[in-house]
mmCIF file of the N, C-alpha and C atoms, coordinates in Angstrom:
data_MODEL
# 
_entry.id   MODEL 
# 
loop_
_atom_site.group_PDB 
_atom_site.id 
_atom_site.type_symbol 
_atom_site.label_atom_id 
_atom_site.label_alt_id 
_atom_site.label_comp_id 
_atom_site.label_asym_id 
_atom_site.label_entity_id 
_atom_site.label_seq_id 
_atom_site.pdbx_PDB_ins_code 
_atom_site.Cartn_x 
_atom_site.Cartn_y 
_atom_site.Cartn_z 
_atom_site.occupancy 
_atom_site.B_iso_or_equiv 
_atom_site.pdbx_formal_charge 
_atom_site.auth_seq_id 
_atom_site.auth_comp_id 
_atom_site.auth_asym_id 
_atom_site.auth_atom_id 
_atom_site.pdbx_PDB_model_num 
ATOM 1   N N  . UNK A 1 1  ? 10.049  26.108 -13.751 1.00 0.00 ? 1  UNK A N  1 
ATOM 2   C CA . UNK A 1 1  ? 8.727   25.603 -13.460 1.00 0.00 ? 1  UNK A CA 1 
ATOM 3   C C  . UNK A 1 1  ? 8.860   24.122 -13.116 1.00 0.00 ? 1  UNK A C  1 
ATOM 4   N N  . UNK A 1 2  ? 7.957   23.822 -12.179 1.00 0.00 ? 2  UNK A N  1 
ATOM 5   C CA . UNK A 1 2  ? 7.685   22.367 -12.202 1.00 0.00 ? 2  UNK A CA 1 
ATOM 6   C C  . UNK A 1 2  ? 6.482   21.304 -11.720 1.00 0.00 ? 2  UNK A C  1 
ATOM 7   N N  . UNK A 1 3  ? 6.173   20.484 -12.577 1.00 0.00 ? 3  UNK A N  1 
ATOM 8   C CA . UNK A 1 3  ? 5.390   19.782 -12.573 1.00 0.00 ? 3  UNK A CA 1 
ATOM 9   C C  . UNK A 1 3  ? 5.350   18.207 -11.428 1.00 0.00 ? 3  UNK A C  1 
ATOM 10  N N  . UNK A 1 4  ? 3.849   18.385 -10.742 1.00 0.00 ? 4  UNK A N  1 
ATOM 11  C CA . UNK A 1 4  ? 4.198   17.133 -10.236 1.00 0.00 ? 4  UNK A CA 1 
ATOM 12  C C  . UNK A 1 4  ? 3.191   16.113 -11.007 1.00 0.00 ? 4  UNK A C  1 
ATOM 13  N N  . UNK A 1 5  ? 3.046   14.890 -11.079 1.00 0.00 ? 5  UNK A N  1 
ATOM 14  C CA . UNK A 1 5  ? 2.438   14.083 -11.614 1.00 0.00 ? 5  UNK A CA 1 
ATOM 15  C C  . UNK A 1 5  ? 1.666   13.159 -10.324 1.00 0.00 ? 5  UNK A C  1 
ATOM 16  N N  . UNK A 1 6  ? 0.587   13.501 -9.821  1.00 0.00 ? 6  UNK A N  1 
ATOM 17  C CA . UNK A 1 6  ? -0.075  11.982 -9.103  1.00 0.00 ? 6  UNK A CA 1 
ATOM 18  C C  . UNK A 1 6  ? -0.446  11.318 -10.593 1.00 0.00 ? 6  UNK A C  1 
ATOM 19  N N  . UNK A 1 7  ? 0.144   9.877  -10.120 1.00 0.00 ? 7  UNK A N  1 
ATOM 20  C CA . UNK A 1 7  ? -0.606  8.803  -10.436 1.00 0.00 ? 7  UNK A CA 1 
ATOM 21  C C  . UNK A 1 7  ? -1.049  7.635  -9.769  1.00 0.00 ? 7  UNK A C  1 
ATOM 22  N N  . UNK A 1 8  ? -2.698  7.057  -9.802  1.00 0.00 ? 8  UNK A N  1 
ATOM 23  C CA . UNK A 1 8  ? -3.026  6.181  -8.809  1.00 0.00 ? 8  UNK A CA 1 
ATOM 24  C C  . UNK A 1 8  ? -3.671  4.986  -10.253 1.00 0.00 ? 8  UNK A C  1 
ATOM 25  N N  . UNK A 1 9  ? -4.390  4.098  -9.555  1.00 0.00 ? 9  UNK A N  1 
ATOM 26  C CA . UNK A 1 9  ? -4.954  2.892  -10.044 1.00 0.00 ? 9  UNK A CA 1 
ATOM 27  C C  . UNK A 1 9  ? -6.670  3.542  -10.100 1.00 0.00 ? 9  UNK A C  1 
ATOM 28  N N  . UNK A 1 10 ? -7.183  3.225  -11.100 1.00 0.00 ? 10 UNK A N  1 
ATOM 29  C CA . UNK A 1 10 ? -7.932  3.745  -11.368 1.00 0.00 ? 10 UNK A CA 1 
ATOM 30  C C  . UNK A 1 10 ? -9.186  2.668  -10.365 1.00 0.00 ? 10 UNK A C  1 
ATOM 31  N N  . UNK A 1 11 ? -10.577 3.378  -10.016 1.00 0.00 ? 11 UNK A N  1 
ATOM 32  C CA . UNK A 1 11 ? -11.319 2.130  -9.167  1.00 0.00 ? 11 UNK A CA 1 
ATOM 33  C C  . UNK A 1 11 ? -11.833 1.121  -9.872  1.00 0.00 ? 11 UNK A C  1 
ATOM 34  N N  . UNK A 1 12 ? -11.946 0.317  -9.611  1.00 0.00 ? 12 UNK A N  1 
ATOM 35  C CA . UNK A 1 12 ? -12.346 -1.446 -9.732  1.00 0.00 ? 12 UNK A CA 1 
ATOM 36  C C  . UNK A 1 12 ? -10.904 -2.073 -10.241 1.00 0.00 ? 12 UNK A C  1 
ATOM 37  N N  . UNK A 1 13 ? -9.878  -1.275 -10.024 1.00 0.00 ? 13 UNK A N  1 
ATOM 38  C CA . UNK A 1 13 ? -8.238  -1.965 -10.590 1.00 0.00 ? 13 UNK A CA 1 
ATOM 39  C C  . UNK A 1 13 ? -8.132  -2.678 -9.163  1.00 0.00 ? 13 UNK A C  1 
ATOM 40  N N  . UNK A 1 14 ? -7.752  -3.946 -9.151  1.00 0.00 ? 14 UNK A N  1 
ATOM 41  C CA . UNK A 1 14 ? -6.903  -4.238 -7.820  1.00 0.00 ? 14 UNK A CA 1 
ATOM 42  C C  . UNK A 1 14 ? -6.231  -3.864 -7.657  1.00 0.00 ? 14 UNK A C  1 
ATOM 43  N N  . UNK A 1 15 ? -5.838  -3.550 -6.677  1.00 0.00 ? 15 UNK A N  1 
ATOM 44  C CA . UNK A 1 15 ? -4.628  -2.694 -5.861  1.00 0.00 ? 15 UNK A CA 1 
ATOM 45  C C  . UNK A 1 15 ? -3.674  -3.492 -4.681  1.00 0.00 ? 15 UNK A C  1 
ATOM 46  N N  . UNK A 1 16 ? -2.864  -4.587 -5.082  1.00 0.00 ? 16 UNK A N  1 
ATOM 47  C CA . UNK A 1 16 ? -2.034  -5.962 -4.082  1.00 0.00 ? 16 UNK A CA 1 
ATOM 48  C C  . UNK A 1 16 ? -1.219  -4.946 -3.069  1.00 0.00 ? 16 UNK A C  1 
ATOM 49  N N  . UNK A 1 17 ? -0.554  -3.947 -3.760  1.00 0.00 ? 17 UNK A N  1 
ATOM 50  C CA . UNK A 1 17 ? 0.403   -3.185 -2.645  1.00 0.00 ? 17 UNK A CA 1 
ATOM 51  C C  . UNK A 1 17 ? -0.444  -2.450 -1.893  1.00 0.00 ? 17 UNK A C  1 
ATOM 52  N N  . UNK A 1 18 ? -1.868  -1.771 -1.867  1.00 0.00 ? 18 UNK A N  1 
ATOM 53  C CA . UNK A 1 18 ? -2.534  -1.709 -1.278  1.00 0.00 ? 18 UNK A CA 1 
ATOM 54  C C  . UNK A 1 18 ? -3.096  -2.470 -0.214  1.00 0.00 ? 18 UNK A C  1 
ATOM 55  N N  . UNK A 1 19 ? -3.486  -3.458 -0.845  1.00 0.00 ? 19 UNK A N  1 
ATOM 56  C CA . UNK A 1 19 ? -3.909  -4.493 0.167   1.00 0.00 ? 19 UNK A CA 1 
ATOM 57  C C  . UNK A 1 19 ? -3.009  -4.644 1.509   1.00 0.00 ? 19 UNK A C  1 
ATOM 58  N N  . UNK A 1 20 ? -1.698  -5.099 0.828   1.00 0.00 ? 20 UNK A N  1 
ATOM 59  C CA . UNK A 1 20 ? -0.230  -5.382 1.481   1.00 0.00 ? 20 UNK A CA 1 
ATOM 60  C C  . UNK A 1 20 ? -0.542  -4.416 2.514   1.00 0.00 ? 20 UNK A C  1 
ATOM 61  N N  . UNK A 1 21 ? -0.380  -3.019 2.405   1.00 0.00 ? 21 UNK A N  1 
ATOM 62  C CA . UNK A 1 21 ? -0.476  -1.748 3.397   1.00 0.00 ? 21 UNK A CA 1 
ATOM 63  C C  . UNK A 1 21 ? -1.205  -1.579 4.435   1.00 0.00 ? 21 UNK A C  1 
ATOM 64  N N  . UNK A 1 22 ? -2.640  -2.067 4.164   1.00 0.00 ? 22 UNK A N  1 
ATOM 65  C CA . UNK A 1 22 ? -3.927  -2.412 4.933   1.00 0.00 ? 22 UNK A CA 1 
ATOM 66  C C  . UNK A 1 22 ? -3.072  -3.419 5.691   1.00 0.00 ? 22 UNK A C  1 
ATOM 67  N N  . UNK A 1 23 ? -2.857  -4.473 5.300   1.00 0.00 ? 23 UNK A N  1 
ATOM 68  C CA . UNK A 1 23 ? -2.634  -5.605 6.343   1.00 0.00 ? 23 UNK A CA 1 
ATOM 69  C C  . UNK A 1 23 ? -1.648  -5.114 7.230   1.00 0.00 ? 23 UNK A C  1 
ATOM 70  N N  . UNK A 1 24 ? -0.514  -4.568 6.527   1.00 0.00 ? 24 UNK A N  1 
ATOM 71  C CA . UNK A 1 24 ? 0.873   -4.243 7.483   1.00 0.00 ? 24 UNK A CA 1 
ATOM 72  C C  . UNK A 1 24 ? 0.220   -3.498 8.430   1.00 0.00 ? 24 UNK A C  1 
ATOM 73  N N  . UNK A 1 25 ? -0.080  -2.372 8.031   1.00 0.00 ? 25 UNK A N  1 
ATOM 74  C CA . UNK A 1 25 ? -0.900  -1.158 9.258   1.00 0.00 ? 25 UNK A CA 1 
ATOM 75  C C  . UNK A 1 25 ? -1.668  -2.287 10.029  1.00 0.00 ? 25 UNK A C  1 
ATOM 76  N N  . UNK A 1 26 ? -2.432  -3.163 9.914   1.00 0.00 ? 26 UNK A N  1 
ATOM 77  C CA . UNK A 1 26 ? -3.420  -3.775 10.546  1.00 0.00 ? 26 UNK A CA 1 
ATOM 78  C C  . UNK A 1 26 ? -2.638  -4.682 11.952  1.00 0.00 ? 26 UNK A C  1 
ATOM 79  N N  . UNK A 1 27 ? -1.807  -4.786 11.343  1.00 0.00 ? 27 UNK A N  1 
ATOM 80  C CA . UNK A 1 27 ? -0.161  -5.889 11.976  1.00 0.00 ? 27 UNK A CA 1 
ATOM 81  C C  . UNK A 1 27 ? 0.687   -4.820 12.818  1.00 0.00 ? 27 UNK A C  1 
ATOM 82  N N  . UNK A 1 28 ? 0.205   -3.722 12.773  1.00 0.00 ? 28 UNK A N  1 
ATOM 83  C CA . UNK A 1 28 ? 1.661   -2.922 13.834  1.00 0.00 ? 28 UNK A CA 1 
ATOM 84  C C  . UNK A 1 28 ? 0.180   -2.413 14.975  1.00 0.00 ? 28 UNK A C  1 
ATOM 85  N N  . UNK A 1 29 ? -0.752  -2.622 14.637  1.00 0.00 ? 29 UNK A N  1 
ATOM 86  C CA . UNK A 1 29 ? -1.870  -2.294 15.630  1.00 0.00 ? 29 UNK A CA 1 
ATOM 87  C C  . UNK A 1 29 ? -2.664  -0.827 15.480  1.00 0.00 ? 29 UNK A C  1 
ATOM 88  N N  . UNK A 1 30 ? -2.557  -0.549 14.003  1.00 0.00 ? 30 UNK A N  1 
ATOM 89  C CA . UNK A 1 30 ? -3.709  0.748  13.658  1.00 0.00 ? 30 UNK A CA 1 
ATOM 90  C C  . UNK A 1 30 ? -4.526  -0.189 13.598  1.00 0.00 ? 30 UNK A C  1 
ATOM 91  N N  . UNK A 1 31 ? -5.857  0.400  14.205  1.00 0.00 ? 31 UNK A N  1 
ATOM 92  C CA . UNK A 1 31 ? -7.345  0.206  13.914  1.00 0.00 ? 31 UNK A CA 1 
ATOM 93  C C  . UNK A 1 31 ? -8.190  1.110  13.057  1.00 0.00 ? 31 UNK A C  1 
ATOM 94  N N  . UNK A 1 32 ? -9.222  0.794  12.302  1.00 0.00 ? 32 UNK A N  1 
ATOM 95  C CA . UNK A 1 32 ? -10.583 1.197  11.710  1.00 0.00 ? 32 UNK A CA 1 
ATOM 96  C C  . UNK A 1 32 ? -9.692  1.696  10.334  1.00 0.00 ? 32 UNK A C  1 
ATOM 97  N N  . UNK A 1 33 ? -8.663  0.908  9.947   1.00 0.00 ? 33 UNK A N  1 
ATOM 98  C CA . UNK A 1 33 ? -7.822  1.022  8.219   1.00 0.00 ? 33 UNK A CA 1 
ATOM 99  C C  . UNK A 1 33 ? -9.039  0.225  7.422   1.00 0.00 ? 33 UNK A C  1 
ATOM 100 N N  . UNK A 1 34 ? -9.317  0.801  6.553   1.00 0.00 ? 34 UNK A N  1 
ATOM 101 C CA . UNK A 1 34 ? -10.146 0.228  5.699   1.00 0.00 ? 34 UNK A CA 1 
ATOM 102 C C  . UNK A 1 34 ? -9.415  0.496  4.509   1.00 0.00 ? 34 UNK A C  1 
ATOM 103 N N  . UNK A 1 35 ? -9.958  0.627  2.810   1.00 0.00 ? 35 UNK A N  1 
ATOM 104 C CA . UNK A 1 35 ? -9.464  0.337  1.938   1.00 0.00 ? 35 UNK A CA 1 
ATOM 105 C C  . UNK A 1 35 ? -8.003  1.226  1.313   1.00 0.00 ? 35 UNK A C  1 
ATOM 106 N N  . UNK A 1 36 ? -7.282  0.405  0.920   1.00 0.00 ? 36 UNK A N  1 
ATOM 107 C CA . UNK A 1 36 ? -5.839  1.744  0.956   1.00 0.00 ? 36 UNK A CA 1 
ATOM 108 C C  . UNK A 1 36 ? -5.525  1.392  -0.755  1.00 0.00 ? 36 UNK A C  1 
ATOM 109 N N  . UNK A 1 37 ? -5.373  2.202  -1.246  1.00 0.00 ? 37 UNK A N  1 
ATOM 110 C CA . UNK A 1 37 ? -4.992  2.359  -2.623  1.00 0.00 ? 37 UNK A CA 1 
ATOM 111 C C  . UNK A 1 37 ? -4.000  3.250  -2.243  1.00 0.00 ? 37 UNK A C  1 
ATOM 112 N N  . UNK A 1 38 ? -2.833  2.852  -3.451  1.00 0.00 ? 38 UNK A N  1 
ATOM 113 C CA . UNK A 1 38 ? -1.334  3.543  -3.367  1.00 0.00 ? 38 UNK A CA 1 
ATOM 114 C C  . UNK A 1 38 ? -0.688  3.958  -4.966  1.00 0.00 ? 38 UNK A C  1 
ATOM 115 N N  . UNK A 1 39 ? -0.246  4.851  -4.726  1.00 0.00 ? 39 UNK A N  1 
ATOM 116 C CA . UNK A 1 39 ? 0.265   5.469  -6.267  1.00 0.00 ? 39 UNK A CA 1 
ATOM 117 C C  . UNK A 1 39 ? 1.760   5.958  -6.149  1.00 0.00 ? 39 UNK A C  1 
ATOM 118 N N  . UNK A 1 40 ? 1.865   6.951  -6.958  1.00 0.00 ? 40 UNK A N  1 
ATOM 119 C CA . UNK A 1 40 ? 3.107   7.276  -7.181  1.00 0.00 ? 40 UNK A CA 1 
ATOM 120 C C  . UNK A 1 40 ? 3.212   9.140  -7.462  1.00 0.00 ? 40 UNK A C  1 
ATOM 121 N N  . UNK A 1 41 ? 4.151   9.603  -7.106  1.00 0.00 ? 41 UNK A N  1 
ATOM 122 C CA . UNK A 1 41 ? 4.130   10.627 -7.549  1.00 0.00 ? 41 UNK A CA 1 
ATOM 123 C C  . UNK A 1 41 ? 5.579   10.974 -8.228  1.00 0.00 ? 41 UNK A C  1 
ATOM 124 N N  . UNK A 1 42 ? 5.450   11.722 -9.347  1.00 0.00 ? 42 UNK A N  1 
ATOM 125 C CA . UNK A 1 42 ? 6.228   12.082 -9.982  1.00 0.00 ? 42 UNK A CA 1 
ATOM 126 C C  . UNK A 1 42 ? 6.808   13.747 -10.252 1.00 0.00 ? 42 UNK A C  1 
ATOM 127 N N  . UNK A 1 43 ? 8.000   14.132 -10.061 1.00 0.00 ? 43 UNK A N  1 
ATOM 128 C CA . UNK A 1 43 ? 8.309   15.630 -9.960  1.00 0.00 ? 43 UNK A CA 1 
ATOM 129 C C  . UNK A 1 43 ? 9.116   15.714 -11.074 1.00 0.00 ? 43 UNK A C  1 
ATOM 130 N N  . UNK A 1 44 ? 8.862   16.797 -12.336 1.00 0.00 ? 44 UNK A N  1 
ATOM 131 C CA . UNK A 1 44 ? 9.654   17.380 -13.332 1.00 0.00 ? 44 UNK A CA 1 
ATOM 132 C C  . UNK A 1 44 ? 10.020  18.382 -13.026 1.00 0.00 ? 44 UNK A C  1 
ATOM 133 N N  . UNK A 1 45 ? 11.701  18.743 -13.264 1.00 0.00 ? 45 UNK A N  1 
ATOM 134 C CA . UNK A 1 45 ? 11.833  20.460 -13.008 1.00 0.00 ? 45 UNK A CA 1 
ATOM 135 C C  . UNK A 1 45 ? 11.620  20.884 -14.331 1.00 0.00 ? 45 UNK A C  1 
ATOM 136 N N  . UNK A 1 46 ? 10.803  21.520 -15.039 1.00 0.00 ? 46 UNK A N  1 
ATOM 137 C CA . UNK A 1 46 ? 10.704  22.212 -16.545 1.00 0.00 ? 46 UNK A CA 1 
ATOM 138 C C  . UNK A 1 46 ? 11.013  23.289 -16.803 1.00 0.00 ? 46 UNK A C  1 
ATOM 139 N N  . UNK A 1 47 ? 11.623  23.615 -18.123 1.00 0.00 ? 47 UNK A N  1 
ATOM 140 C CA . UNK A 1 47 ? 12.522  24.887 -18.469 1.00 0.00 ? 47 UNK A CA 1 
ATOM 141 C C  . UNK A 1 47 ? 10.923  25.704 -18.979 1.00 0.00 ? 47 UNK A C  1 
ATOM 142 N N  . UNK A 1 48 ? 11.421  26.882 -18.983 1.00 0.00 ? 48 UNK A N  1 
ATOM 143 C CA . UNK A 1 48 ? 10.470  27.472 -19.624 1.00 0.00 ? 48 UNK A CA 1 
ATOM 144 C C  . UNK A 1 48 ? 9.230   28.045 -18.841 1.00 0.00 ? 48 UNK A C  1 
ATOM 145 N N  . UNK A 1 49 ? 8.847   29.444 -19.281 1.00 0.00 ? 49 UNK A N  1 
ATOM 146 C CA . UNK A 1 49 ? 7.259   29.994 -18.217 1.00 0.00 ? 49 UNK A CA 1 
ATOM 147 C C  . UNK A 1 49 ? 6.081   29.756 -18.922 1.00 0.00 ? 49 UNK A C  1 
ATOM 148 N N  . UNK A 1 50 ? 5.398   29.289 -20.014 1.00 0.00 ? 50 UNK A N  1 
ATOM 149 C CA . UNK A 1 50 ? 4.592   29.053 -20.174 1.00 0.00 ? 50 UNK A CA 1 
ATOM 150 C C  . UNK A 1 50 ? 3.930   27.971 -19.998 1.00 0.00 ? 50 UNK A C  1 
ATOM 151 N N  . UNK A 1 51 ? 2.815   28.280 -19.131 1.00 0.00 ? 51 UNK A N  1 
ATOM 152 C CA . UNK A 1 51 ? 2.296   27.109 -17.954 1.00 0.00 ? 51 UNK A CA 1 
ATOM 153 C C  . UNK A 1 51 ? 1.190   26.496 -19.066 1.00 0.00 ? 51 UNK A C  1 
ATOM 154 N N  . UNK A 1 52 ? 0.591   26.940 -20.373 1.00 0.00 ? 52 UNK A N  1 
ATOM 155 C CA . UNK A 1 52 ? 0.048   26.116 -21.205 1.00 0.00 ? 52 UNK A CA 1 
ATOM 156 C C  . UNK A 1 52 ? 0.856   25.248 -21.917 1.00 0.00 ? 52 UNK A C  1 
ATOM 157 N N  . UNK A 1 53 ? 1.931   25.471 -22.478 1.00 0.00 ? 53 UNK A N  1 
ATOM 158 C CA . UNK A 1 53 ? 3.006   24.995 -23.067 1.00 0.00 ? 53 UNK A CA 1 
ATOM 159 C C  . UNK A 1 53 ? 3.270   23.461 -22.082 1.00 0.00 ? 53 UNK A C  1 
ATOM 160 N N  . UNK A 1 54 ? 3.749   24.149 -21.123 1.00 0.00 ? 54 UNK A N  1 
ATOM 161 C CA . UNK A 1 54 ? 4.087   23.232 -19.610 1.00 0.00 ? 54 UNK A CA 1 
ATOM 162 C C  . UNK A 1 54 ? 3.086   22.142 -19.677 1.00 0.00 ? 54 UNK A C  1 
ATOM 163 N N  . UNK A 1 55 ? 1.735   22.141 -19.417 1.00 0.00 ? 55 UNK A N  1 
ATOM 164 C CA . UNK A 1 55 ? 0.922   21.590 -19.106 1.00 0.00 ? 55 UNK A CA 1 
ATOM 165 C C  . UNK A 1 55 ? 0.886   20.599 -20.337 1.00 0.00 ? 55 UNK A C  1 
ATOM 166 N N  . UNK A 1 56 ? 0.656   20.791 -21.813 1.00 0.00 ? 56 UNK A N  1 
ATOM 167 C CA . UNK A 1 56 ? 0.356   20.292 -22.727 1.00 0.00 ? 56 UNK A CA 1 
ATOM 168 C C  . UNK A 1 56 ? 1.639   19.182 -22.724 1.00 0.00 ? 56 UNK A C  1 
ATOM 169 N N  . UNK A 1 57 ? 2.705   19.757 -22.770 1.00 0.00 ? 57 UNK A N  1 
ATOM 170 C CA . UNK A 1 57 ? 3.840   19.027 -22.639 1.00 0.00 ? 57 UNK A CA 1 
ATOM 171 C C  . UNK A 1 57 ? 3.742   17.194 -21.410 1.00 0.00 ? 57 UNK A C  1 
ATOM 172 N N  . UNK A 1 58 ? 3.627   17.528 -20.543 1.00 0.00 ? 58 UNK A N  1 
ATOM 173 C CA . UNK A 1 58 ? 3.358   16.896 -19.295 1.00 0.00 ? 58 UNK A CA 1 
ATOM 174 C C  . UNK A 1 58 ? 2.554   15.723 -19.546 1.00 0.00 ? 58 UNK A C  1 
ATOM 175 N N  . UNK A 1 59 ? 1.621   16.655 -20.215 1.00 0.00 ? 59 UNK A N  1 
ATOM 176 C CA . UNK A 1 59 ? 0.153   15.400 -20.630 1.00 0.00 ? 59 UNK A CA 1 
ATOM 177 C C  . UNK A 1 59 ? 0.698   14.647 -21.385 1.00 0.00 ? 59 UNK A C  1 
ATOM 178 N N  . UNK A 1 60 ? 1.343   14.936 -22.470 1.00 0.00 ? 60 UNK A N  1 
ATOM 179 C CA . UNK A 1 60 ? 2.573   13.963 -23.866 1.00 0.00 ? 60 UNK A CA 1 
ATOM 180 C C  . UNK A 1 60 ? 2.561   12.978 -22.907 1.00 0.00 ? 60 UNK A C  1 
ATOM 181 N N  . UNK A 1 61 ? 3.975   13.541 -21.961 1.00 0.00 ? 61 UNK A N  1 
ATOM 182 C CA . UNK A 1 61 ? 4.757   12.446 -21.447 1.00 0.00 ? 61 UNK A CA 1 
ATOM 183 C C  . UNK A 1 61 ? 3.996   11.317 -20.012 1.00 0.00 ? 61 UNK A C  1 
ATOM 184 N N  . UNK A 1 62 ? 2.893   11.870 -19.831 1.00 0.00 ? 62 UNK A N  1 
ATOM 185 C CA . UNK A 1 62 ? 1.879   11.096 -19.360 1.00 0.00 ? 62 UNK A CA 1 
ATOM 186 C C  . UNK A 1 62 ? 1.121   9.620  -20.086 1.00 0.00 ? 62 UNK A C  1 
ATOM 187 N N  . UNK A 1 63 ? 0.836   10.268 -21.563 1.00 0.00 ? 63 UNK A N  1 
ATOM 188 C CA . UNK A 1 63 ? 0.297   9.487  -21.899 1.00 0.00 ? 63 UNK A CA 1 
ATOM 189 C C  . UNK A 1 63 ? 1.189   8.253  -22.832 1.00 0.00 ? 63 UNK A C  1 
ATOM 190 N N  . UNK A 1 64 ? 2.375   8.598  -23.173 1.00 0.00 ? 64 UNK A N  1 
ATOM 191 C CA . UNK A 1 64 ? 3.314   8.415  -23.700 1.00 0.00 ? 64 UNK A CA 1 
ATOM 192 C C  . UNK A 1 64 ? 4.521   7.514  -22.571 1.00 0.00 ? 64 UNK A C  1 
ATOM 193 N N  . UNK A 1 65 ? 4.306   7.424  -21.415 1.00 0.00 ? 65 UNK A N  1 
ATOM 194 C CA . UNK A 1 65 ? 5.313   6.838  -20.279 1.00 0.00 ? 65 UNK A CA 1 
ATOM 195 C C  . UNK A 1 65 ? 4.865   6.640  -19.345 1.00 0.00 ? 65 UNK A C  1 
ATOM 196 N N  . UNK A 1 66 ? 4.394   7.705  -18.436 1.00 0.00 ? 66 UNK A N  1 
ATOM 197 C CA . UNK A 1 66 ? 4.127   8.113  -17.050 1.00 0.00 ? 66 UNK A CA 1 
ATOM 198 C C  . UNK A 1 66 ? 3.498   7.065  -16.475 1.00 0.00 ? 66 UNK A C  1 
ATOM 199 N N  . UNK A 1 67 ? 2.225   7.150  -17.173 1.00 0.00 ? 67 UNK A N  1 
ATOM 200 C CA . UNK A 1 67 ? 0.934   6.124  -16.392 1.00 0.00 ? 67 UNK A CA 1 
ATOM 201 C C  . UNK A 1 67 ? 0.608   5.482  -17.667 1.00 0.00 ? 67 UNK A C  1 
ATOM 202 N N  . UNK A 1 68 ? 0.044   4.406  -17.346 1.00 0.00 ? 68 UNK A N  1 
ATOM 203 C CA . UNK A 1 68 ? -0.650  3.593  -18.327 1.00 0.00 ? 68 UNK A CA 1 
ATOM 204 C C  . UNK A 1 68 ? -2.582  4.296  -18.064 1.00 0.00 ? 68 UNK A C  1 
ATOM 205 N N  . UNK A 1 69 ? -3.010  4.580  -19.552 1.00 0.00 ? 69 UNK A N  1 
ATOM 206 C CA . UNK A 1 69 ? -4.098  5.006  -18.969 1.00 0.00 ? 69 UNK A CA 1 
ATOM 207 C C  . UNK A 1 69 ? -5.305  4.573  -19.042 1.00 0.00 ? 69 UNK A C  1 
ATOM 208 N N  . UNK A 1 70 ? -5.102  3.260  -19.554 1.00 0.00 ? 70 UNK A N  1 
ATOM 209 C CA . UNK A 1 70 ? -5.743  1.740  -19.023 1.00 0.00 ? 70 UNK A CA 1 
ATOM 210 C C  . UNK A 1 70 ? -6.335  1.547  -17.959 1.00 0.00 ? 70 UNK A C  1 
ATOM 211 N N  . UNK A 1 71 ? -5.438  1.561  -17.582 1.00 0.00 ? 71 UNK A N  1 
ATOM 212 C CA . UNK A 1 71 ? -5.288  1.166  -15.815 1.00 0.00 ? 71 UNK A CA 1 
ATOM 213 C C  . UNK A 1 71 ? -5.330  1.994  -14.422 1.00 0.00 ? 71 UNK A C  1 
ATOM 214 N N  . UNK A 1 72 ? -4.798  3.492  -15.080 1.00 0.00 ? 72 UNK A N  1 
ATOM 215 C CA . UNK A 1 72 ? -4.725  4.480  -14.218 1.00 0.00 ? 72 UNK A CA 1 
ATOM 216 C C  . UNK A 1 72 ? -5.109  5.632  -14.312 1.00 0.00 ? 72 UNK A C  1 
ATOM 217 N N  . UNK A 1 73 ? -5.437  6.832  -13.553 1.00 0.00 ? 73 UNK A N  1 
ATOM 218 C CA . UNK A 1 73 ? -5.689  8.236  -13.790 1.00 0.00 ? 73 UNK A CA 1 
ATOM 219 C C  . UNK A 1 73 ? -4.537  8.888  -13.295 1.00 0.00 ? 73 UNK A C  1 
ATOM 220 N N  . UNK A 1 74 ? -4.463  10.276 -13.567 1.00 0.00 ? 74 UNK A N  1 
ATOM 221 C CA . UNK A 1 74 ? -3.478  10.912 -13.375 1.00 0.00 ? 74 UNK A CA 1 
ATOM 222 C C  . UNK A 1 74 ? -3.622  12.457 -12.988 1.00 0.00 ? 74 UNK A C  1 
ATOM 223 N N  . UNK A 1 75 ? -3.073  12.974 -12.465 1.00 0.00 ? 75 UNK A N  1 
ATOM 224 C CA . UNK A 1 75 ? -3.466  14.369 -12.576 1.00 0.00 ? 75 UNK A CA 1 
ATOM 225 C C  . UNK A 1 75 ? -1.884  15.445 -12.042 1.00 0.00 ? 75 UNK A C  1 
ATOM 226 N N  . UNK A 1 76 ? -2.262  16.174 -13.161 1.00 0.00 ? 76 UNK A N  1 
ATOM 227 C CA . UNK A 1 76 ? -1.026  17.177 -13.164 1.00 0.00 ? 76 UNK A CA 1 
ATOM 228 C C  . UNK A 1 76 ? -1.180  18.878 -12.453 1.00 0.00 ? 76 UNK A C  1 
ATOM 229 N N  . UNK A 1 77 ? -0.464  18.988 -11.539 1.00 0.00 ? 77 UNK A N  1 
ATOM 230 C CA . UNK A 1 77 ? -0.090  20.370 -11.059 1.00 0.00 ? 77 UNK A CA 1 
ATOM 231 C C  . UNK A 1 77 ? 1.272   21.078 -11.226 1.00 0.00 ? 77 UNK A C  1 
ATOM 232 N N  . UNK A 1 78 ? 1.036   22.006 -11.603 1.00 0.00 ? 78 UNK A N  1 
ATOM 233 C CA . UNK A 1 78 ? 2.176   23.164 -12.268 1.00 0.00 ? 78 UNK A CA 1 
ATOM 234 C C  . UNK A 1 78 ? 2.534   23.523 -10.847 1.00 0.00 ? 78 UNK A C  1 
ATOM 235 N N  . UNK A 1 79 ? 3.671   24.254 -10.910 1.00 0.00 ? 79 UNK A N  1 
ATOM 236 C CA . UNK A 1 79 ? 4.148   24.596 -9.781  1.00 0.00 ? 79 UNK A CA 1 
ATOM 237 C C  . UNK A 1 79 ? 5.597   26.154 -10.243 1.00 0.00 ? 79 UNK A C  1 
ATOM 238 N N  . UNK A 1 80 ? 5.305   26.945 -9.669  1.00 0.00 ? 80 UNK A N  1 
ATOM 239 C CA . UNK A 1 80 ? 6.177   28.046 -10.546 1.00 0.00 ? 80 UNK A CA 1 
ATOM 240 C C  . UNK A 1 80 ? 7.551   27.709 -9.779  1.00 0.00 ? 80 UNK A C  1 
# 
């Protein structure tokens, strides 16, 4: 089984590498880029078939490492 992890910046967080992205795109000559928020994604290969097990697990190491959840949201998809 395996899990992927989005994690982004949650809204009203500034987002600088965002910004950065907007401008670069703005600098190679895309037009009508408006606001860009950027995250991360994360892939676990996990032993084991139980996708509640799986899931509960995931969330641990979410809240425990992954993302700060302060600052960020997260969201987890199983994947067989």
């Amino acid at each position: 089984m395996k899990a992927r992890v989005h994690v982004s910046l949650k809204a009203g967080v500034l987002d600088p590498q965002g910004k950065a992205i907007a401008h670069a795109l703005t600098s190679l000559g895309f037009t009508g880029i408006g606001d860009v928020r950027q995250g991360k994604l994360i892939e676990i290969a996990l032993s084991g078939e139980d996708p509640v097990r799986a899931r509960a697990e995931v969330e641990e190491m979410c809240k425990k490492l992954l993302a700060n959840p302060v600052i960020e949201n997260y969201a987890i998809e199983l994947l067989p």
